[in-house]
C-alpha positions as CSV (number, residue, x, y, z in Angstrom):
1,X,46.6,40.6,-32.7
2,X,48.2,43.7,-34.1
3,X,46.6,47.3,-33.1
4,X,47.2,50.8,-35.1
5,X,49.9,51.2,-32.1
6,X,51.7,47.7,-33.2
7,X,52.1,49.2,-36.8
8,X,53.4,52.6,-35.2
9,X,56.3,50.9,-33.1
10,X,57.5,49.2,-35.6
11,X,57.9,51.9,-38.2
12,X,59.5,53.9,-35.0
13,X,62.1,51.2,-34.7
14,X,62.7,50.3,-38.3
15,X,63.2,54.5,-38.8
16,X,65.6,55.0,-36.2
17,X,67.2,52.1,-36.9
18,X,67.5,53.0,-40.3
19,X,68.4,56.9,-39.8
20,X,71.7,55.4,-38.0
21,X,72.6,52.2,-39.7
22,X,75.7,54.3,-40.9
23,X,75.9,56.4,-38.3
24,X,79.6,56.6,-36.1
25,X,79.1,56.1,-32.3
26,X,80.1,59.7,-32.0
27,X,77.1,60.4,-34.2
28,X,75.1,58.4,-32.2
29,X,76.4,59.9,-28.9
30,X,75.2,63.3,-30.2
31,X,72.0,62.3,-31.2
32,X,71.6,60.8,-27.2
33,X,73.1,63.7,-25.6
34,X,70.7,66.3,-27.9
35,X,67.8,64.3,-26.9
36,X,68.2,64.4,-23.3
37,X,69.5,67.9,-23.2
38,X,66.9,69.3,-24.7
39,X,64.0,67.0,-22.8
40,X,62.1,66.8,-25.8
41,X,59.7,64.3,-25.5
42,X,59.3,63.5,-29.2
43,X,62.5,62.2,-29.2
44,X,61.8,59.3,-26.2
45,X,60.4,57.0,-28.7
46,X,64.2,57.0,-30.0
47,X,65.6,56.3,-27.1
48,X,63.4,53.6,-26.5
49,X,64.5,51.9,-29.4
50,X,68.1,53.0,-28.7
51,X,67.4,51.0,-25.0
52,X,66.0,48.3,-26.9
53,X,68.7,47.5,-28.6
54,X,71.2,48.1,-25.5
55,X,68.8,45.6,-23.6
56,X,68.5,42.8,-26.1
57,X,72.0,43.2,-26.6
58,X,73.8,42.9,-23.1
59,X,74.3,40.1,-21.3
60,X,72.9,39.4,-17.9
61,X,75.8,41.0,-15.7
62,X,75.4,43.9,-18.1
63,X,71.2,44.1,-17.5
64,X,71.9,44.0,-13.7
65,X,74.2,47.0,-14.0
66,X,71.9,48.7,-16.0
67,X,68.9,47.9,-14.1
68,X,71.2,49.2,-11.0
69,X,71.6,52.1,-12.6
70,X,68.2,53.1,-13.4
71,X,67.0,51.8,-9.5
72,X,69.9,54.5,-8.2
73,X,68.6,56.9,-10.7
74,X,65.3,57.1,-10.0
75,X,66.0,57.2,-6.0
76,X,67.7,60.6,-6.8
């Protein structure tokens, strides 16, 4: 069953996706470090697809780091 919010996440991902399919990982470094810098909130649903893709994307020594990572982070 897909909802009104189904349809919304995946025009979020296919938009960021496609804003940076040419993009340079400096561009893309910029666009990360803007985002949390500036603690917008409209920009999470980026970084959600940028984490997405980081997740789907790592193997599983590389999801225990990062879900190290986020454990020690959220401790702080």
């Amino acid at each position: 069953m897909t909802g009104k919010d189904d349809i919304m996440n995946i025009s979020i991902r296919q938009h960021v996706i496609s804003n940076f399919k040419d993009s340079d990982t400096k561009d893309i470094e910029e666009s990360i470090e803007s985002s949390v810098n500036d603690k917008d909130e409209v920009t999470l649903p980026g970084l959600g697809v940028f984490f997405e893709l980081l997740w789907e994307n790592s193997s599983l020594d590389e999801r225990n780091q990062i879900l190290e990572i986020l454990k020690n982070s959220i401790k702080k």
